[in-house]
C-alpha positions in Angstrom: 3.3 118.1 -148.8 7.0 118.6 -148.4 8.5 121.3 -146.1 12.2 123.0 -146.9 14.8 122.5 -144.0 15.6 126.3 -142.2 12.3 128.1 -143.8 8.7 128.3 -143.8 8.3 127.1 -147.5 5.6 124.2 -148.5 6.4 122.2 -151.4 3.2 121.1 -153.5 3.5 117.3 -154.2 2.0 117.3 -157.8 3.6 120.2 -160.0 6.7 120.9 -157.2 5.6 124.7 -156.9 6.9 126.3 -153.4 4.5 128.3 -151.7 5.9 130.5 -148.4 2.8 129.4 -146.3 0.4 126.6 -145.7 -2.7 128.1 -146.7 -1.2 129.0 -149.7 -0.5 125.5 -150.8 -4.0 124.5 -149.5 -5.3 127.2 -152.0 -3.0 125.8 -154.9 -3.8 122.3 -155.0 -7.4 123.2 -155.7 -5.8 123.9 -159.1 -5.1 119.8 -158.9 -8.1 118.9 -157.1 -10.5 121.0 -158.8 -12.0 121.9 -155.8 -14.3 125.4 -155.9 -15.8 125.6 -152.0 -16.7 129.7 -152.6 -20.4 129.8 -154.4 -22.0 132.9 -155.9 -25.5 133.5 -154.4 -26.5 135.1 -157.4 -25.6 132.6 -160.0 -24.2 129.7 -158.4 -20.7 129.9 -159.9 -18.0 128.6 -158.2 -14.5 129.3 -157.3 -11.6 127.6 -155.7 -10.7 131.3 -153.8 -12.5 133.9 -152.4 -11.1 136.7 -153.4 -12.2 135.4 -156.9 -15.3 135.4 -155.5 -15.1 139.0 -153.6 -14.2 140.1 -157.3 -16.8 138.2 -159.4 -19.7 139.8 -156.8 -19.2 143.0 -158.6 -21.0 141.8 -161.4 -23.9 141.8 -160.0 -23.7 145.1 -157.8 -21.8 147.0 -160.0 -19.4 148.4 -157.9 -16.5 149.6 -159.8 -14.1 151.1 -157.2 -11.0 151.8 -159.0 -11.2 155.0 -161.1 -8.9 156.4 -164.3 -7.5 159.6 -163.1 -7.4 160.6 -166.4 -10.5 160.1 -168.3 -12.2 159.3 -164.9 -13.1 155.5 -166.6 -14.3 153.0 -164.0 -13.0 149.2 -163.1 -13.8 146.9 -161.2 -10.2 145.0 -160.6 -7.0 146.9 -159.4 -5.1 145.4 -162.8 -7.9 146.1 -165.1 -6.8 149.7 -164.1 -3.4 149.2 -164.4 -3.7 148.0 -168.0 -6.3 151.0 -168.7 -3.6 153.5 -167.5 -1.2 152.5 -170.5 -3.6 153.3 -172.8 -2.9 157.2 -171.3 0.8 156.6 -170.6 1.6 154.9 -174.0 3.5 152.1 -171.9 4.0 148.9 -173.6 6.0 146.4 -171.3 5.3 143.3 -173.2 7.8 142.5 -175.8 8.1 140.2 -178.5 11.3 138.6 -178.6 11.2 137.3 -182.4 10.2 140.5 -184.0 10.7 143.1 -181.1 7.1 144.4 -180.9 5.6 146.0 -177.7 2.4 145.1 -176.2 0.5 147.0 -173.1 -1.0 143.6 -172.4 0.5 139.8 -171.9 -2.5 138.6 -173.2 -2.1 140.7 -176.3 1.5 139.0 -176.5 0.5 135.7 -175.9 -1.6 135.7 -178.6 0.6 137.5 -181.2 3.1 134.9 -180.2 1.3 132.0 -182.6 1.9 134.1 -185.6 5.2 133.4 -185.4 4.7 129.7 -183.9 1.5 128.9 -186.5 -0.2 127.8 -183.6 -4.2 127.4 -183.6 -5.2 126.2 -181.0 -9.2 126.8 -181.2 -10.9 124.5 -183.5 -14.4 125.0 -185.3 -16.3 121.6 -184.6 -18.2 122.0 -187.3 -15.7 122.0 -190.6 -12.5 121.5 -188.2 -11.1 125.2 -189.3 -8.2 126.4 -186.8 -8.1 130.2 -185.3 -5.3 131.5 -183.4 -8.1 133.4 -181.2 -11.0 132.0 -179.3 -13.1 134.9 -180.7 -12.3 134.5 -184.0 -13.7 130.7 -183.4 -16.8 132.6 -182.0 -17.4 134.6 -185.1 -16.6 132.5 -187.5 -19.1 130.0 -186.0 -22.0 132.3 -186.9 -20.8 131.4 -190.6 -22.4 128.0 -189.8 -25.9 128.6 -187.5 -26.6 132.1 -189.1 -26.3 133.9 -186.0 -26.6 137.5 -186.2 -26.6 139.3 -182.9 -25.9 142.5 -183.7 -28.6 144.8 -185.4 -29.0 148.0 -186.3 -31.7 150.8 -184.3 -32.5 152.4 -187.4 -33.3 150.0 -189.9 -33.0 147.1 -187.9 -30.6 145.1 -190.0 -28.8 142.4 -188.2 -25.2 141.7 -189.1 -22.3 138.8 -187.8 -20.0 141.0 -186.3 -19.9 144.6 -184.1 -17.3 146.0 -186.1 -19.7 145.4 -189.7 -22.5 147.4 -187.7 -20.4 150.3 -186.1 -19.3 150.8 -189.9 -22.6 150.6 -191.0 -24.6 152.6 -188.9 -22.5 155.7 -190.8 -25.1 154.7 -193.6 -27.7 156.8 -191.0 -25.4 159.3 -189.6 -23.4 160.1 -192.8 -20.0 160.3 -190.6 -17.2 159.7 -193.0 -14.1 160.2 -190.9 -11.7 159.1 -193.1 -10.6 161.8 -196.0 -8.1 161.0 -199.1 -5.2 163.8 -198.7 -5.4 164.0 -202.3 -8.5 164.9 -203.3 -10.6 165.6 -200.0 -13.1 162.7 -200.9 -14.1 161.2 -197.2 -15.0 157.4 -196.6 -17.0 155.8 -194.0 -13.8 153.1 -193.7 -10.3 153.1 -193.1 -10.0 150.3 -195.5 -12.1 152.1 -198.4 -9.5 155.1 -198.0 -6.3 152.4 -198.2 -7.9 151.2 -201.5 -8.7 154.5 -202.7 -5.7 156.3 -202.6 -4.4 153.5 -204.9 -6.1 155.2 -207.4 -3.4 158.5 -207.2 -0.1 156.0 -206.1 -1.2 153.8 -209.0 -0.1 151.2 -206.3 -1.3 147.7 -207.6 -0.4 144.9 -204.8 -2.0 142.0 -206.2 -0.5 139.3 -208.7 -2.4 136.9 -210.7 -0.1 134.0 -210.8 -0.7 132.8 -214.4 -0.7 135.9 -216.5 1.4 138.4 -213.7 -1.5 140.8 -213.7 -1.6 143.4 -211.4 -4.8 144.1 -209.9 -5.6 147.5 -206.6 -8.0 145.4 -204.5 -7.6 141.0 -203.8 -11.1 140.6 -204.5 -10.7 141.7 -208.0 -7.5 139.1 -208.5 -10.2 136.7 -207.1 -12.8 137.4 -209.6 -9.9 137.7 -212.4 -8.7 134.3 -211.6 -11.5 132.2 -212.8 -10.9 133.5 -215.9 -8.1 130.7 -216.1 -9.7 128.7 -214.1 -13.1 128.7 -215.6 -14.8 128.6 -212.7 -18.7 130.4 -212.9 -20.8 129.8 -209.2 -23.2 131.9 -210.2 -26.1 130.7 -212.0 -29.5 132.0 -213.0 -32.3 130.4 -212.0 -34.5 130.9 -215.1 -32.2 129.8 -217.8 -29.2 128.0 -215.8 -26.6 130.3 -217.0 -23.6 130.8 -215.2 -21.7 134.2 -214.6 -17.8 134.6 -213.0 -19.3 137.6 -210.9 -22.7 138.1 -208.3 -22.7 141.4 -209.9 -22.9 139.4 -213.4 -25.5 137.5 -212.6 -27.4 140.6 -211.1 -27.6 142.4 -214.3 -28.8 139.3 -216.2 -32.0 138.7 -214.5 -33.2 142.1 -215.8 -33.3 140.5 -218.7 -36.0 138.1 -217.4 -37.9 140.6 -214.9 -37.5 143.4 -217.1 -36.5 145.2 -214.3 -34.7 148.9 -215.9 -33.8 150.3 -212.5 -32.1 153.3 -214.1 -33.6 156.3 -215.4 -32.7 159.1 -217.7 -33.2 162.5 -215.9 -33.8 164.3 -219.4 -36.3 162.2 -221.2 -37.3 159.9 -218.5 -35.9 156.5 -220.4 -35.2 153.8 -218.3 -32.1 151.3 -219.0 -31.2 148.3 -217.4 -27.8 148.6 -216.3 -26.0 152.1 -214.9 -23.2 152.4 -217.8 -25.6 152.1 -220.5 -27.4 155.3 -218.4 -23.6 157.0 -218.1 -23.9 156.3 -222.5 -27.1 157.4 -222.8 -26.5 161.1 -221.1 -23.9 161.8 -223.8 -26.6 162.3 -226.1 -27.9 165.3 -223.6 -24.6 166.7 -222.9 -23.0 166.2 -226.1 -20.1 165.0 -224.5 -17.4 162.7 -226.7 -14.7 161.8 -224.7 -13.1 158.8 -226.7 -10.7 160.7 -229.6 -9.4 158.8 -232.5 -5.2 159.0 -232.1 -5.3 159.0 -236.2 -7.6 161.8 -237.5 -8.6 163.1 -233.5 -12.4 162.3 -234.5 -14.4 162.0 -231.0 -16.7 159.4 -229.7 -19.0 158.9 -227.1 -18.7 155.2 -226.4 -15.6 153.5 -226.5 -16.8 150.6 -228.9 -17.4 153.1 -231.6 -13.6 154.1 -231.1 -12.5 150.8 -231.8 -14.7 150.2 -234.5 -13.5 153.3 -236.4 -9.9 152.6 -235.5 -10.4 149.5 -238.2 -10.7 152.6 -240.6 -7.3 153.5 -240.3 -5.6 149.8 -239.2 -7.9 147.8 -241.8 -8.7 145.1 -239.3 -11.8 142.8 -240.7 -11.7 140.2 -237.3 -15.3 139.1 -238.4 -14.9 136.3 -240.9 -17.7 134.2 -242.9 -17.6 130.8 -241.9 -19.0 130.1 -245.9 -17.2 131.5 -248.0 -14.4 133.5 -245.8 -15.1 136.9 -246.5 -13.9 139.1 -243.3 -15.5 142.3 -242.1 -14.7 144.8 -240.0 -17.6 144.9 -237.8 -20.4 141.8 -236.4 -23.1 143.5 -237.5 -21.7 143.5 -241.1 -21.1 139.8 -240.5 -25.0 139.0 -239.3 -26.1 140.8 -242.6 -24.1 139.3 -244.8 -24.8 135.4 -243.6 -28.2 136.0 -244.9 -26.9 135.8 -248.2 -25.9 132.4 -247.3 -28.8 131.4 -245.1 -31.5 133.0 -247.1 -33.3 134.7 -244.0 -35.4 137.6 -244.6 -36.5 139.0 -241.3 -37.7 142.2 -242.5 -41.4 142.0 -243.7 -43.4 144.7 -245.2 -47.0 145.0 -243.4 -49.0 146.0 -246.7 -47.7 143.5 -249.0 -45.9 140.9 -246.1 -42.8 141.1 -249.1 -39.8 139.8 -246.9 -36.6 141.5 -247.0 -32.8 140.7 -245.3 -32.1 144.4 -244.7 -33.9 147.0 -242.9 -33.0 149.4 -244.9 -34.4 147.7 -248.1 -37.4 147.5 -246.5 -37.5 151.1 -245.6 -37.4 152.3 -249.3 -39.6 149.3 -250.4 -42.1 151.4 -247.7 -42.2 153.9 -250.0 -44.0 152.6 -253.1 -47.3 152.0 -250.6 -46.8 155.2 -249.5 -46.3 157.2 -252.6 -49.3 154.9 -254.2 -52.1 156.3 -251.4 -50.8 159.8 -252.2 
């Protein structure tokens, strides 16, 4: 311990910090020492003052002394105050000095410092990932044991993070706070809005790198990237095929369950995937909404536009492999190989006569019919 000449000032001995009495620096060098003589009764914590103490007791009696004027909040620290009261004054004295951004908090600055520094200080132990955060660490380690604290009253769901159930629990109470000034539609999340109104700004943000196609959401450039990349994790567990998309996949099991989750309102037919319902209603409605550009004939699918469209361009993209005849549709194709193949998958039940075309089985019908007449 070193004493200034003329003043009352102790010098501490290890870090050279002056403090203006001597109980002060006895205080301070328990940041050295480590020293923590003040215990909590109630849970044995320690501290090295005891005022920290004094202030850690209302934990655990709840007293909360300092009130907001304002919204009439509760605190239990003088500072936590403070801080509350910007909130109400707008008062941000915390500046950035690389990009000139305010702050209400130091903390908050602190922390937005290492985005310009690239510091990450907190370290996941288990795959050695850095966050610039300690509770970013905290959430992402839930990635690795599965943890799920949060979960839901209604339907008791659990989920990672608060945030994921605050936004989900508008699933029960059908808020949607957030409306498109376009057309009125209203969304459960800020985020879904963002991405929404894309769809009137025609705004698309995200590149593919190979091809320089734009894309209104990243998760779609994601998906569209394995397309150069050829990259399929999702597989089917009955047949071992793999799919770019979950969604993909999803629809391909149906084919193995047999699962036709989607039904027809009209006539009560059930189809496996949604758009093939969406097709299927035209034939209710009546509605055609592809037209041809050439002689304005309407479709209801958009395949049978581009077939016709061959009409009037004479495109034939479907070529025989045998003898090089092209076609303007598969299905022309598949009939014609038989010709080269021989197959006859067509077989008459009266006479078991075999036949490559439906439709020459259809009149060949006729001469049993006609005969029992």
């Amino acid at each position: 311990m070193k004493k200034r000449k003329g003043d009352k000032s102790y010098q501490c001995s290890e870090c050279l910090k002056w403090s203006t009495t001597k109980q002060n620096l006895v205080t301070h060098m328990r940041v050295h020492t480590g020293d923590k003589p003040y215990q909590c009764s109630e849970c044995l914590k320690r501290f090295n003052q005891r005022g920290s103490l004094v202030t850690h007791m209302k934990v655990h009696t709840g007293d909360k002394p300092f009130h907001c004027s304002e919204c009439l909040k509760c605190f239990t620290l003088k500072h936590h105050l403070v801080t509350h009261m910007r909130v109400h004054t707008g008062d941000k004295p915390f500046q950035c000095s690389e990009c000139l951004k305010y702050f209400t908090e130091k903390f908050t600055l602190v922390t937005h410092m290492r985005v310009h520094t690239g510091v990450k200080p907190f370290q996941c132990s288990e795959c050695l990932k850095h966050f610039t955060e300690k509770c970013s660490l905290v959430r992402h380690m839930r990635v690795h044991t599965g943890d799920k604290p949060f979960q839901c009253s209604e339907c008791l769901k659990c989920f990672t993070e608060k945030g994921t159930l605050v936004t989900h629990m508008k699933v029960h109470t059908g808020v949607k706070p957030f409306q498109c000034s376009e057309c009125l539609k209203h969304f459960t999340e800020k985020g879904s809005l963002v991405r929404h109104m894309r769809v009137h700004t025609g705004d698309k943000p995200f590149q593919c790198s190979e091809c320089l196609k734009y894309f209104t959401e990243k998760f779609t450039l994601v998906t569209h990237m394995r397309v150069h990349t050829g990259d399929k994790p999702f597989q089917c567990s009955e047949c071992l095929k793999h799919f770019t998309e979950k969604g993909s996949l999803v629809r391909h099991m149906r084919v193995h369950t047999g699962d036709k989750p989607f039904q027809c309102s009209e006539c009560l037919k059930c189809f496996s995937q949604k758009a093939y319902l969406v097709t299927h209603m035209r034939v209710h409605t009546g509605d055609k909404p592809f037209q041809c550009s050439e002689c304005l004939k309407y479709f209801s699918e958009k395949g049978s536009l581009v077939r016709h469209m061959r009409v009037h361009t004479g495109d034939k993209p479907f070529q025989c492999s045998e003898c090089l005849k092209c076609f303007s549709r598969k299905a022309y194709l598949v009939r014609h190989m038989r010709v080269h193949t021989g197959d006859k998958p067509y077989q008459c039940s009266e006479c078991l006569k075999c036949f490559s075309e439906k439709v020459n089985l259809v009149t060949h019908i006729r001469v049993h019919t006609r005969d029992k007449t």
